[in-house]
Each structure stands twice: as C-alpha cells, then as structure tokens.
ZAPA-416479 format. One record per residue: residue in three letters; z, x, y of N, C-alpha, C, O, CB in turn. Coordinates in steps of 0.2 Angstrom, whole numbers, plus 5000, padded with zeros to 4 digits. Atoms other than C-alpha are relative to their C-alpha. Glycine has a CB too. Example, Ala and Ser with C-alpha at 12.3 -4.5 7.8 and 13.67 -1.06 7.14 Angstrom:
BEGIN
ALA500050044994503950624978500050045006500350095005500649955000
SER499949964994503650684995500349965005500449995011499350025002
This chain:
BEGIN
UNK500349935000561748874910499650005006499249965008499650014994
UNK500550024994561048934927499350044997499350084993500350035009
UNK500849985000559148974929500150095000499650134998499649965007
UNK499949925001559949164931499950024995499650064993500550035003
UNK499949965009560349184913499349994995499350024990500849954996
UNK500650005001558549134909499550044997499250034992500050005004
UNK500449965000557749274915500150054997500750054995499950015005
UNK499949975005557449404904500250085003500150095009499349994995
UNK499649954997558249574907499550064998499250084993500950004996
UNK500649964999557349704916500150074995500650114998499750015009
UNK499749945007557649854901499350055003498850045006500049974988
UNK500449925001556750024902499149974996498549964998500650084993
UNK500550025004555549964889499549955002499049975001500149984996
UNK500450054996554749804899499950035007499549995010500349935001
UNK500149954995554749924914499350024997498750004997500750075001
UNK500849945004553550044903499449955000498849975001500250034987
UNK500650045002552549884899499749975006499149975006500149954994
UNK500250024995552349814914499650055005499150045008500549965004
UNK500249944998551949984921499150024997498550035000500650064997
UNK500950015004550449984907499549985003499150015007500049964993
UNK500350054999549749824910499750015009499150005011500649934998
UNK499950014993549849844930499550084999499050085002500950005003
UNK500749954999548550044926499549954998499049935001499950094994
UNK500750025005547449944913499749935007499149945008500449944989
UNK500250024994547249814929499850025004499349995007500249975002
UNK500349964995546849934941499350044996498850045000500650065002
UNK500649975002545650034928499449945000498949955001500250044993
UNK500650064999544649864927499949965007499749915009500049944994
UNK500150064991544749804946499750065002499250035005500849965006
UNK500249934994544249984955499449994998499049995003500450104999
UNK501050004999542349974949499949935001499449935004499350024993
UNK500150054996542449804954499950005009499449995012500649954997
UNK499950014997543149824969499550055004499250045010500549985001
UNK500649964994541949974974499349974999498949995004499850094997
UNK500750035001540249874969500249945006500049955011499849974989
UNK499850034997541049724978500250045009500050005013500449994996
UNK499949974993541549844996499350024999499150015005500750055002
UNK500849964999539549934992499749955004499449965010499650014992
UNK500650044997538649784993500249955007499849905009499749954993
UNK500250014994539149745010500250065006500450055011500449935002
UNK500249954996539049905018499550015002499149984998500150044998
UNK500749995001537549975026499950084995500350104992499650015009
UNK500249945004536650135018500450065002500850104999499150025001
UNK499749944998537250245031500950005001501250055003499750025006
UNK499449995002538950185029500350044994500850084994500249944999
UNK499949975007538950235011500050065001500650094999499549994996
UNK499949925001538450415012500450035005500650095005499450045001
UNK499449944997539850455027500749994998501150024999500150005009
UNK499250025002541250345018500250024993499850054990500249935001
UNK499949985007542050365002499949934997499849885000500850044998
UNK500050065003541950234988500449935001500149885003500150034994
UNK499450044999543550144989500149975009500449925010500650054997
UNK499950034993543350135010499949955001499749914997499750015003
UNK500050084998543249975020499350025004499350075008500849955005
UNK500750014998541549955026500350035008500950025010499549914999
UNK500049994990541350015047499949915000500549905001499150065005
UNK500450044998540549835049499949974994499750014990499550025003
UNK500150075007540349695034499449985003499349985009500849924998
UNK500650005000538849665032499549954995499549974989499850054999
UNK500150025003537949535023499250024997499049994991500149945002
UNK500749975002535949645022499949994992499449964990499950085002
UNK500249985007536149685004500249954998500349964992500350074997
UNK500150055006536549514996499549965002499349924998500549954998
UNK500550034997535249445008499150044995498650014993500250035008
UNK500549985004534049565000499950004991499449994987500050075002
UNK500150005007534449574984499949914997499649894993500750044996
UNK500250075002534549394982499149975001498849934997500649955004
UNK500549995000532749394988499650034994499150004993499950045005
UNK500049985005532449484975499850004992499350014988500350015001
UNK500150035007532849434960500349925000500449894994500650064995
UNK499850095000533349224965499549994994499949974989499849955010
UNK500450035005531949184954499850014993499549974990499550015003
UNK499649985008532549274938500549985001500749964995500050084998
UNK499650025001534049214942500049925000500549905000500550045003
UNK500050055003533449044940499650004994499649944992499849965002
UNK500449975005532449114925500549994993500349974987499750085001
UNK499650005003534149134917500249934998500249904992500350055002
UNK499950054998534748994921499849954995500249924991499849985005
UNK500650065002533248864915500150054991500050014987498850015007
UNK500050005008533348954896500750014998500849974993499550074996
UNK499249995002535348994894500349954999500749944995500450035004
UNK499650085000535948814899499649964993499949934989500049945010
UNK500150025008534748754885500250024993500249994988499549994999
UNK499849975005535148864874500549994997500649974991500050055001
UNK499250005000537048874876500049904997500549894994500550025009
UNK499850095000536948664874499849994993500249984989499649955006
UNK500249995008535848664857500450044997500950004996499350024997
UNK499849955005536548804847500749974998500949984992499950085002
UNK499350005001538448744852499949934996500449914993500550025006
UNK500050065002537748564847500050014990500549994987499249975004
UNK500449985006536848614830500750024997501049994992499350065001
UNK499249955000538648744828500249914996500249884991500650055011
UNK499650065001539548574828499949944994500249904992500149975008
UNK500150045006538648484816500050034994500249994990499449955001
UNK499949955005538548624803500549994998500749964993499950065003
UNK499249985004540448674804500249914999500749914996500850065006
UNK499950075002540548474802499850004992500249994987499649955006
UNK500150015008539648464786500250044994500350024989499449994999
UNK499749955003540148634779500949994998501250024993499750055004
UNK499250035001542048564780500149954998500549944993500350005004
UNK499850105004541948374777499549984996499549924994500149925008
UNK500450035001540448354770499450054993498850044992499849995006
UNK500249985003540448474757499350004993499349954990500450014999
UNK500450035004538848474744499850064995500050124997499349975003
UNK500149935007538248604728499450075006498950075009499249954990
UNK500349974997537848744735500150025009499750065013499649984999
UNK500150004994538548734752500550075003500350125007500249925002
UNK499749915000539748894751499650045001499650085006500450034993
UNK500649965000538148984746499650025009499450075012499549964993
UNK500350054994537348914762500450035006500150055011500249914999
UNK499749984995538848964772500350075000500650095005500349955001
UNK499949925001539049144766499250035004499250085007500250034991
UNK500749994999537049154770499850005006499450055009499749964997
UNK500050004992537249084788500550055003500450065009500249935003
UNK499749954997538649214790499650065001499650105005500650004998
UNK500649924999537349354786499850005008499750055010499149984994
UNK500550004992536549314805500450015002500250015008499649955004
UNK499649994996538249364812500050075000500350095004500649965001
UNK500049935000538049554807499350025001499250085001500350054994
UNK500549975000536349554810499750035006499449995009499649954998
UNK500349974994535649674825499649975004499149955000499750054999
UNK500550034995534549614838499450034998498949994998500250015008
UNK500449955000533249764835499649984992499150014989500350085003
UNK500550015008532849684814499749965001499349954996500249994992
UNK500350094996532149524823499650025003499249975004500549945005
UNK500650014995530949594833499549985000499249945003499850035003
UNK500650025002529549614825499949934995499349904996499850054998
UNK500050075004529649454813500049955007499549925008500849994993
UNK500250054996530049354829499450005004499149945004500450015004
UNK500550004998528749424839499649964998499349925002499950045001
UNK500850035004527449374825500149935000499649905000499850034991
UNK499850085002528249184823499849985008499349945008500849994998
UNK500150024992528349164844499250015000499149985005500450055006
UNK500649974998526549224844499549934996499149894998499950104997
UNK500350075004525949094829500149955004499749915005500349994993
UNK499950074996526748964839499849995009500149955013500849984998
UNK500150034993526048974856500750025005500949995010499749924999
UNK499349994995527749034863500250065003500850075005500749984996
UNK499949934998527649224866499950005008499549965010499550054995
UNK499949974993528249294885499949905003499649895007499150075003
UNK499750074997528949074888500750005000501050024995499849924997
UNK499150045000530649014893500049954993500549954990500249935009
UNK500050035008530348914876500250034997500650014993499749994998
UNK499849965006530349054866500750025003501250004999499550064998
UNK499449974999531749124873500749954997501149954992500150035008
UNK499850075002532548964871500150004991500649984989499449945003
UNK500150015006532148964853500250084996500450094990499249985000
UNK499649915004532749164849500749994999501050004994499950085006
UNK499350014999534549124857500249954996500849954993500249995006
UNK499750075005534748964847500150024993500650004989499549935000
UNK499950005010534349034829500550065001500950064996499150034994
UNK499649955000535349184834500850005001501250045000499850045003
UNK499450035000536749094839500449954997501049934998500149995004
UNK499650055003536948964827500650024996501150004996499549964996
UNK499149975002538149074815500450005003501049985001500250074998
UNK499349994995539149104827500349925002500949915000499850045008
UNK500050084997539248924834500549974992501149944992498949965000
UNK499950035007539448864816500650054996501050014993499250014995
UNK499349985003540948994810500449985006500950025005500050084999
UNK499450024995541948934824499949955001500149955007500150035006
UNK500250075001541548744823500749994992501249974990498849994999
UNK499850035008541948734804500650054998500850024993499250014992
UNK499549964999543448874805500649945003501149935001499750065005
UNK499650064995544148724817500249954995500749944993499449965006
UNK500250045005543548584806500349994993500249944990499650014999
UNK499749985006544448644790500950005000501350004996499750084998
UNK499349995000546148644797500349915004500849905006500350095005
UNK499950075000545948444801500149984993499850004988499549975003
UNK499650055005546948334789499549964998499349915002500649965003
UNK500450035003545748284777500049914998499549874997500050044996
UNK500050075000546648114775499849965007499949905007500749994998
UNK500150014993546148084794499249984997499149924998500150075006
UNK500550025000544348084788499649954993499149944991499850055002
UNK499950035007544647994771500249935003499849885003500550044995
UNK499950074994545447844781499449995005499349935006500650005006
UNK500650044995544047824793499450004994499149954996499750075009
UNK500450005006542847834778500249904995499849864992500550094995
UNK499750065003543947684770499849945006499749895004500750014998
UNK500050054995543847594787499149995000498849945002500350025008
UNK500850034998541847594785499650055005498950045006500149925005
UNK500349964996541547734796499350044997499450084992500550035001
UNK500349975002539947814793500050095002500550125005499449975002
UNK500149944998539348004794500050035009500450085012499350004996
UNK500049994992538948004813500749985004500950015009499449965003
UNK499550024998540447894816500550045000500850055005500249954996
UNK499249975000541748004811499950075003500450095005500350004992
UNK500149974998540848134817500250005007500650045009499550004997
UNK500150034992540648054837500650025001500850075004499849915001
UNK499550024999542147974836500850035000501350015003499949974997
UNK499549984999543348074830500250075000500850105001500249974998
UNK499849934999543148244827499750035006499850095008499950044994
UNK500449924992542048324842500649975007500750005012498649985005
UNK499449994994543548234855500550034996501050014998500349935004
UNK499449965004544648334845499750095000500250135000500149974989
UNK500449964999543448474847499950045006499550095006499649974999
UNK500349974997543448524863500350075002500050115007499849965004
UNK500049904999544348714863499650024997499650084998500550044998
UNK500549965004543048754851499450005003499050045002500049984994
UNK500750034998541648674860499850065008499350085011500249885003
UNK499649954994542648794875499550074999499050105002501150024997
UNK500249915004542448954865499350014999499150074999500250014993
UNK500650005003540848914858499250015008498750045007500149924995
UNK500249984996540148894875500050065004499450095005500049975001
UNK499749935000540949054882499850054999499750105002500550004998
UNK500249925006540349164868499249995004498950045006500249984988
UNK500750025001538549084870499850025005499350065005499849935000
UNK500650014994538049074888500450095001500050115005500249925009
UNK499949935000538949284889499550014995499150025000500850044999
UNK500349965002537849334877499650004998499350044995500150014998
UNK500550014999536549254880499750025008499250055009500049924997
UNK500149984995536549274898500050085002499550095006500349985003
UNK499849925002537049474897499550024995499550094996500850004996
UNK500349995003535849484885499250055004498950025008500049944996
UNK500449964997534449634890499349994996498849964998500450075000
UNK500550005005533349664873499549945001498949955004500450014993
UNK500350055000532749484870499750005004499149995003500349965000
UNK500150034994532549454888499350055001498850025002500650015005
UNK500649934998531249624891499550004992499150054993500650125002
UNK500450015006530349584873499649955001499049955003500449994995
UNK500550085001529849404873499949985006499549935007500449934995
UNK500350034992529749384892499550065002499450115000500749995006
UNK500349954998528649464904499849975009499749915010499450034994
UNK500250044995528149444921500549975003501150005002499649964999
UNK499550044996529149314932500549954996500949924998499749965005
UNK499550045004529749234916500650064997500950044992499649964994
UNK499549965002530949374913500749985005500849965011499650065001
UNK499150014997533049364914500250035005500050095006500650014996
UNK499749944994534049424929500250044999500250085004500449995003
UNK499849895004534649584917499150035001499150095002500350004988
UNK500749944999532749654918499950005005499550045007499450004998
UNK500250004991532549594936500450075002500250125004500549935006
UNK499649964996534049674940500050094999500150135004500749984999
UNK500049935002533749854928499350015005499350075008499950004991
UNK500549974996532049854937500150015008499950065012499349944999
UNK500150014994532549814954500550095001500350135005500449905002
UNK499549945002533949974951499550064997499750124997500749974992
UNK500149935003532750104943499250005004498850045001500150014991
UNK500650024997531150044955500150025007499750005011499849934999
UNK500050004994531850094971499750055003499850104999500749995003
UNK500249974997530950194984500350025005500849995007499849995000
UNK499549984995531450304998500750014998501050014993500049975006
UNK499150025001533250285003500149954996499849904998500549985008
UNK499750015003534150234990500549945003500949955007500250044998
UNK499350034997535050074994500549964994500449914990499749945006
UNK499650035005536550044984500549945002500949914998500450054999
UNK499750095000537149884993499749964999499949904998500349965006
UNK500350055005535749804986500150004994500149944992499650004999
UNK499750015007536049854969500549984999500449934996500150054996
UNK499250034998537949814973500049944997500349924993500249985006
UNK499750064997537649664977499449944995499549884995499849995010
UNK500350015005536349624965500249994991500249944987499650045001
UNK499450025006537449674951500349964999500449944993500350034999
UNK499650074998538649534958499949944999500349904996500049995006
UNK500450075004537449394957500050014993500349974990499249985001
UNK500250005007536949454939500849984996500849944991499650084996
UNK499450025003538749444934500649935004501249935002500350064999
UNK499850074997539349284944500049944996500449904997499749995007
UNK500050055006538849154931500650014993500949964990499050014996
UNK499649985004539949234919500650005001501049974997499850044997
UNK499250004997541449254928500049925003500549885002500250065008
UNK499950104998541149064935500349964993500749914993499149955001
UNK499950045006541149014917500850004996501149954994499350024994
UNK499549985003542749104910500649975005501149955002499950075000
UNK499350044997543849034927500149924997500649894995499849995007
UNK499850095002543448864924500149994993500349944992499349955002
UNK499850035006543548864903500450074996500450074990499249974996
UNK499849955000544349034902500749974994500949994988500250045008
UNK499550015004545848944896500349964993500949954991500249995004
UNK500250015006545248874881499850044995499950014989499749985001
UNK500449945004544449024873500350024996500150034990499850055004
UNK499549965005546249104866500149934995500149954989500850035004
UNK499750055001546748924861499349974993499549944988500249955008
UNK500650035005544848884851500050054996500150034990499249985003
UNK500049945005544749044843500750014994500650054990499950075004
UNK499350015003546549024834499949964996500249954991500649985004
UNK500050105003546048844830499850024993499450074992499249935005
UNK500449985008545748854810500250064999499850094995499150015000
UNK499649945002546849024808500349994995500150024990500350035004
UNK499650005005548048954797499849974995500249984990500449985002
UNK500250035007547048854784499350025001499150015006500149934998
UNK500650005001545248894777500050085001499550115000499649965005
C-alpha cells in the first residue's frame, strides 16, 4: 500500500472544517497579535497607524517601561503561586490517594463535602477569610495568599488526583500491600510515578488560576505585596497625560507570559490527565 492511499480524501466537508478551525484561529490570534505589534510601537505610531500595522520602527520603550513597572509584582506572583501550585497539587495527591485506596467510614461523605468547595464563588470567602487571616497575623502577606489559594484549590486538586486513582487496578495495590509495603510506600513508590499527567493537569489548572486570579489578589494584599493582575489593572487605569498603549501592551504580555510558558512545556499532558479516571469511578 503507498503512503498516497493513506491520506484521507480532501471531500467538501473537511474543506468546511478546516475552513472553521482556520476563522476560530484567526479570531484568537488577531488580539494577540495587535497587543503584541502595540507594545513595540511608539505612542505616535499608534495614533497615525491602524491596529493590525507593522510598527514604523520596533521599539523596545514600552516593555522597558512597563516591566519597570510592575517587575516587582511580577515577582510577588511568582513567590506565592509556585508555593501554592506545589502544596495544594501535593495535598490533591495524597487525598485522591486515600479517598480511592484507602477508603474509611465516612469517607464518600468527606468526599462529596470537599467537592462542595469546587462550586463555591470566590466573593462567600471573603469575609470569613478575611476575619481568619486577620486572627492569624497573615492579613495583606504573601502567606496568606499562599494559604487562600491552597484551601481553595484543594477540591480541585483532589477530584482530579482520586478520579485518576480509582481507575488503577486495585490488585496493583493489594500485591504491594502483601509484599510489605506500607501506606507511604505504595504511595512514593508506585502510584505518584504513575501520576504524572495528573500531577500535569493539576498544575496547569493551579498556577492559571491562581496566577490569573484578580479578587484574592486586590483583597488580602495591598501595597507592594500585591499580584501582577492589580499591578497591571492599576498600571492600565492610573495613566496620565498621553495615553501610552505600548505600555499597557506590553505589560499585559508579561502578566500573561507565565501562563503560556506553562501550557507549552506541560500543555500536552493536560487532555491526557483529565481523561485519566473517565472510564471507571
């Protein structure tokens, strides 16, 4: 058979779809690529060219500035998100571990209860958080924040851990059980390297919605401990005089450059972890 007969035959109908697919890319790349061509333009490029133009002169002013800017929230983010994302997906993993292999009375109850926190709104927490952070010495710290994103992401963490977990072959952990294996053992050893498209996803989901995260961030922070989303909302609705929109540009760019980093490099895990645990449990 040659490699010609293969290929799938171009019909009207995969025409139509490829046609689709090929607007639905364009409708999400054109504000890309105008925020992207903005923030290296100057001011007065802006108001004589159209959106979509190629700069007179590329220019680096406006990431220069904006990174001035807001660099020091965008290590703000940083310093509470990577602990965050690291506990909660930790905590997640030992949860959907015991909730699947390690069932005990009551632990269904336990785990319909922890799913309650995955429809729960950000805006019924505030005040109960506030008053807790405030008791414990943690109100307007990278700590607290630290400590908001972790309880709020453990459901999540934990329905996609033990989702996973449920569709391993229970004789897998009944044999290691017979070999002598303890609780952490079998744990370590053999189910979190078995673990890691979920471990994928779970980060993924975490550091986007924890980094992206606005509310939290302009509540429990204040000052210089605040995330690069209130830098950047203030830096965008604080400007004086001429308007400069290759700083905003180019500011928006940074604020969303951690997230598009994260999605290349574990992007291709994300479909593959969320599937994981579809067919049983």
């Amino acid at each position: 058979m040659t490699s010609t007969a293969l290929k799938p035959a171009l019909t009207p109908s995969r025409v139509l779809i490829y046609a689709i697919l090929i607007l639905a890319c364009l409708v999400y790349l054109v504000p890309l690529a105008v925020m992207l061509l903005t923030s290296f333009k100057t001011p007065d490029d802006i108001s004589t060219g159209n959106l979509l133009s190629l700069p007179a002169a590329f220019t680096t002013i406006g990431w220069e500035k904006a990174w001035a800017s807001v660099h020091g929230y965008f290590w703000n983010s940083v310093r509470f998100a990577v602990p965050a994302v690291l506990i909660s997906t930790a905590v997640g993993a030992l949860n959907g571990y015991v909730l699947s292999m390690w069932r005990f009375r009551g632990s269904q109850l336990f785990f319909g209860l922890l799913l309650f926190g995955c429809f729960l709104p950000f805006q019924t927490v505030l005040l109960p958080a506030s008053f807790t952070l405030g008791k414990m010495g943690l109100a307007n710290t990278t700590a607290g924040l630290v400590i908001m994103h972790v309880v709020y992401g453990i459901a999540f963490t934990t329905l996609f851990f033990r989702n996973f977990y449920v569709a391993v072959p229970e004789a897998l952990v009944k044999a290691a059980r017979l070999d002598g294996a303890g609780f952490f053992t079998i744990f370590g050893k053999i189910l979190l390297p078995m673990s890691v498209p979920t471990i994928m996803v779970c980060v993924i989901w975490q550091f986007t919605q924890i980094w992206n995260d606005f509310l939290f961030g302009v509540v429990f922070a204040s000052g210089d401990a605040q995330p690069i989303t209130v830098a950047l909302n203030n830096l965008v609705n604080t400007s004086t005089g001429v308007k400069e929109y290759n700083v905003d540009m180019a500011a928006a760019m940074i604020a969303g450059l951690p997230t598009l980093l994260v999605y290349v490099l574990a992007g291709k895990y994300f479909l593959r972890g969320l599937t994981a645990g579809a067919v049983k449990g």
